[in-house]
DODORO-817700 format. One record per residue (C-alpha): residue in one letter; x, y, z. Coordinates in pm, whole numbers, plus 50000, padded with zeros to 5 digits. Layout:
AXYZ;...
//
This chain:
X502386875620895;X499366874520615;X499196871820260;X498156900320040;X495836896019741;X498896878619506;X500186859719746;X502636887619884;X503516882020296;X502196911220447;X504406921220765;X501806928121098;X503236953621305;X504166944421668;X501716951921908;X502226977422137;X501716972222546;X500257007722707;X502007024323020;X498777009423193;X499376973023125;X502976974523224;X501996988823557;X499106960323652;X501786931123541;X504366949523740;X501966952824024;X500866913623981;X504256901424036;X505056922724310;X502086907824432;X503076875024379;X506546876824483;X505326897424842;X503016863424852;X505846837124844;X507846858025041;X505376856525354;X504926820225288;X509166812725283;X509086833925665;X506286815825778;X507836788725932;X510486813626108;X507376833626201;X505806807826371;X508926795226557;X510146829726686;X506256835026798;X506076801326999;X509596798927113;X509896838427207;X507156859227206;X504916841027416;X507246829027644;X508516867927696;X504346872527692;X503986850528017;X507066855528232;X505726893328243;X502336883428313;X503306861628559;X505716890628690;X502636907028836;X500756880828952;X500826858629318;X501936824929134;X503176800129376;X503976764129214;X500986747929377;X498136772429184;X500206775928865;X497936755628658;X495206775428749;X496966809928638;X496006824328334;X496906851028097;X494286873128286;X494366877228652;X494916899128936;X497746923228846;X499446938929120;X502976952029202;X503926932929509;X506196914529344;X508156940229170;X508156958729523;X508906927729740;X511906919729515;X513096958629463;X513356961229863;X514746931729956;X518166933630075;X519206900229906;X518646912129575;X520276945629621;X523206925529730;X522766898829453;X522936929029177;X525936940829293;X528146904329302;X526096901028943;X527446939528783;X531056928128969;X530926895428836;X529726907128481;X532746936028465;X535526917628608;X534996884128403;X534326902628075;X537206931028110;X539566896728200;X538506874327904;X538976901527677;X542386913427794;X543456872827790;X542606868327452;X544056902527328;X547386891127508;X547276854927345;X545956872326974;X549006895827036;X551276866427125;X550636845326846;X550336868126580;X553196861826407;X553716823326222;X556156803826401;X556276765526421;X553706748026566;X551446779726640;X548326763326438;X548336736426759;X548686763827021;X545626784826871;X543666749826842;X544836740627224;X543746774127330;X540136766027212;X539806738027448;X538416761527775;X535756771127526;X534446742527377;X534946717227653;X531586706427849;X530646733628164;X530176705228386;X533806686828312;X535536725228369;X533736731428650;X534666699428812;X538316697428734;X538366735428897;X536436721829189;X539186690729227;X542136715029115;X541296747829427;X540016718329706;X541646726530026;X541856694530153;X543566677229825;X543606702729537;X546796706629350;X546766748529372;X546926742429714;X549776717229744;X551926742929526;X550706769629732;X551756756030058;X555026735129940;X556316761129686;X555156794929816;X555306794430157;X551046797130189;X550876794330538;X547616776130557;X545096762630225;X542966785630133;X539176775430048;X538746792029744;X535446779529669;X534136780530021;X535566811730147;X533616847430156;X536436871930224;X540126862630333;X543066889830438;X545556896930259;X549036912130347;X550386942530131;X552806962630289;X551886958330615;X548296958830568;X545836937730593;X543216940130284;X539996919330266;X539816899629966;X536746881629805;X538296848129773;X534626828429618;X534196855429409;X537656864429219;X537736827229148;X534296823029006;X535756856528802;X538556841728734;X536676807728634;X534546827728401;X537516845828205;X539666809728172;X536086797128003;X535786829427780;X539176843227652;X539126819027408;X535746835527209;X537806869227244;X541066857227144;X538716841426836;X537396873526724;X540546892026789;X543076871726594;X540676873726279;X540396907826299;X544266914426316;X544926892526046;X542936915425842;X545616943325945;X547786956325639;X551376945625738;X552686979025545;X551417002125791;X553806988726079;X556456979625827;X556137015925746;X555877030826088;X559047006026155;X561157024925941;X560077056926023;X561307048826358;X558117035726576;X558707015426897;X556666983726957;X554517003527157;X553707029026946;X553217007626661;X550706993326877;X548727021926967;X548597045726682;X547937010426473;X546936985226580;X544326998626871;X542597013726618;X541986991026451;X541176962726728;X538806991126920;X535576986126712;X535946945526772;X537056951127154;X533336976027227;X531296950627043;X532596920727196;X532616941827552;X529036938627504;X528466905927372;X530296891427701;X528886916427925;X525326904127817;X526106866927849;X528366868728185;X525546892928358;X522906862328274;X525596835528362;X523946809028562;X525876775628528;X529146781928588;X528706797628991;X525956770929021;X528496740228971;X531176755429148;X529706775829424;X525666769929429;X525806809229472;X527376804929838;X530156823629990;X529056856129843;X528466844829471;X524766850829447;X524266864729141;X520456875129023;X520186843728777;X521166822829079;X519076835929289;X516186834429020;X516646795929024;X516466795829392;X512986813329423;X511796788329166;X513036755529323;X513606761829689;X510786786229770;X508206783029480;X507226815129404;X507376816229057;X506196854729054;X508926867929264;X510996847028985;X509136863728703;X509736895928876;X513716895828936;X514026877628548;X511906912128441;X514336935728644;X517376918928491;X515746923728140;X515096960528229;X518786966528339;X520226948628081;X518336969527776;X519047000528007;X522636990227949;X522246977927582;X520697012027497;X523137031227656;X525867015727447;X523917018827096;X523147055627182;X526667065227267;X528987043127155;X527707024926850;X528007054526609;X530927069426696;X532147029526603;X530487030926265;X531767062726159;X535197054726291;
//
């Protein structure tokens, strides 16, 4: 605002910003703001780098390289590459064996810790007294320590003084205890005939779905609660069993949740190391590939052969991964 000649305020029009302007200051902050953006990641950046990458970086390095403990500190990044290892491992007989107890192991301990926790979701869906205690009891197997589960299961299926076998013999008429633990194969008597079961193995499974039902059961309970009680109330009084309520409803609905957490537990029981180390220490044909891994590194000390079988486990498990996202994944999100 000026003064005219009298003393009259003379109004200033408002300057006017070009199209040209606008687009530099919109360009500066843009600038700015992908600037503090790269410095907020940074930190993530870095950890991912040092805690993933590299590590990813050197098992595969060492994957193709002769690394024995005694001449690891001289191994670098570059060496001689070869494929023995990948070879060595791929036609060994161990590891063929060792891949199938792992894909067994993997199916039959994720297939029964989902179908546990679907039947315990199922059975405490609806409120009755006490159920908050039962859902918080039925958390225990989860978040107890590995090593305390693993040794009350050791005590608990002991031959010698184990409570399963004490029922067993005194209440159903087990002729002898059975080592579960210890004990490769064992016969069993159906109808007349004599079938070979893996006794080490179904309870390692069987271990392995007591310790996990209680993630599905998590998962599965939230996602019924999110269920619209109209739709069986209506299919009620239309005239719907129980069981078709359930499977024109409530399947459904629960199949999305079941196929992602089938792959979530497949993934983590097919690199399960702990819980057949503490109870079986991979004997009694429980050898599983992250087992045997562990072996190679401590008993033998060949940390390529290691590398190599950790790298073929990688491979089959994003063979698997990729298998599910191409055929199953969109069919889920469109559903």
């Amino acid at each position: 605002m000026t003064r005219g000649g009298r003393g009259t305020p003379v109004l200033e029009e408002p300057t006017r910003v070009g199209p040209s302007r606008r687009r530099r200051s919109a360009s500066t902050r843009a600038r700015q703001d992908a600037r503090t953006g790269l410095v907020l990641i940074s930190p993530t950046f870095v950890i991912v780098v040092v805690m993933v990458v590299l590590p990813i970086l050197w098992t595969i390095s060492l994957a193709f390289q002769k690394v024995r403990l005694l001449n690891l500190r001289t191994t670098g990044i570059i060496g001689d590459y070869s494929l023995d290892n990948l070879t060595s491992v791929l036609g060994s007989d161990g590891f063929v064996n060792a891949l199938v107890t792992t894909m067994v192991y993997a199916v039959g301990g994720t297939a029964a810790a989902i179908g546990i926790g679907l039947l315990a979701a199922l059975a405490l869906r609806r409120p009755f007294r006490g159920r908050g205690v039962v859902r918080a009891a039925l958390l225990l197997p989860y978040v107890a320590p590995v090593v305390a589960a693993a040794f009350v299961w050791s005590t608990a299926l002991n031959p010698q003084y184990g409570i399963v076998n004490e029922w067993g013999t005194g209440l159903l008429g087990w002729d002898d205890p059975i080592a579960f633990l210890s004990s490769r194969s064992d016969d069993l008597s159906l109808l007349g005939l004599e079938i070979p079961v893996p006794t080490a193995l179904l309870s390692v499974i069987a271990f392995e779905a007591w310790r996990s039902f209680p993630f599905a059961f998590l998962f599965l309970t939230a996602r019924l609660e999110a269920i619209p009680d109209t739709y069986e109330e209506a299919a009620g009084i239309d005239g719907a069993t129980p069981t078709q309520r359930f499977r024109y409803i409530v399947w459904p609905q629960l199949a999305p949740t079941i196929a992602v957490l089938s792959v979530l537990r497949f993934i983590w029981t097919f690199n399960n190391f702990d819980d057949i180390y503490l109870l079986t220490g991979g004997g009694a044909g429980t050898e599983v590939v992250s087992v045997r891994v562990f072996n190679y590194l401590t008993a033998r000390g060949d940390i390529g052969a290691a590398a190599a079988q950790a790298l073929v486990l990688a491979a089959i498990l994003a063979v698997l991964v990729g298998t599910y996202l191409r055929f199953f994944a969109r069919s889920e999100e469109s559903a």
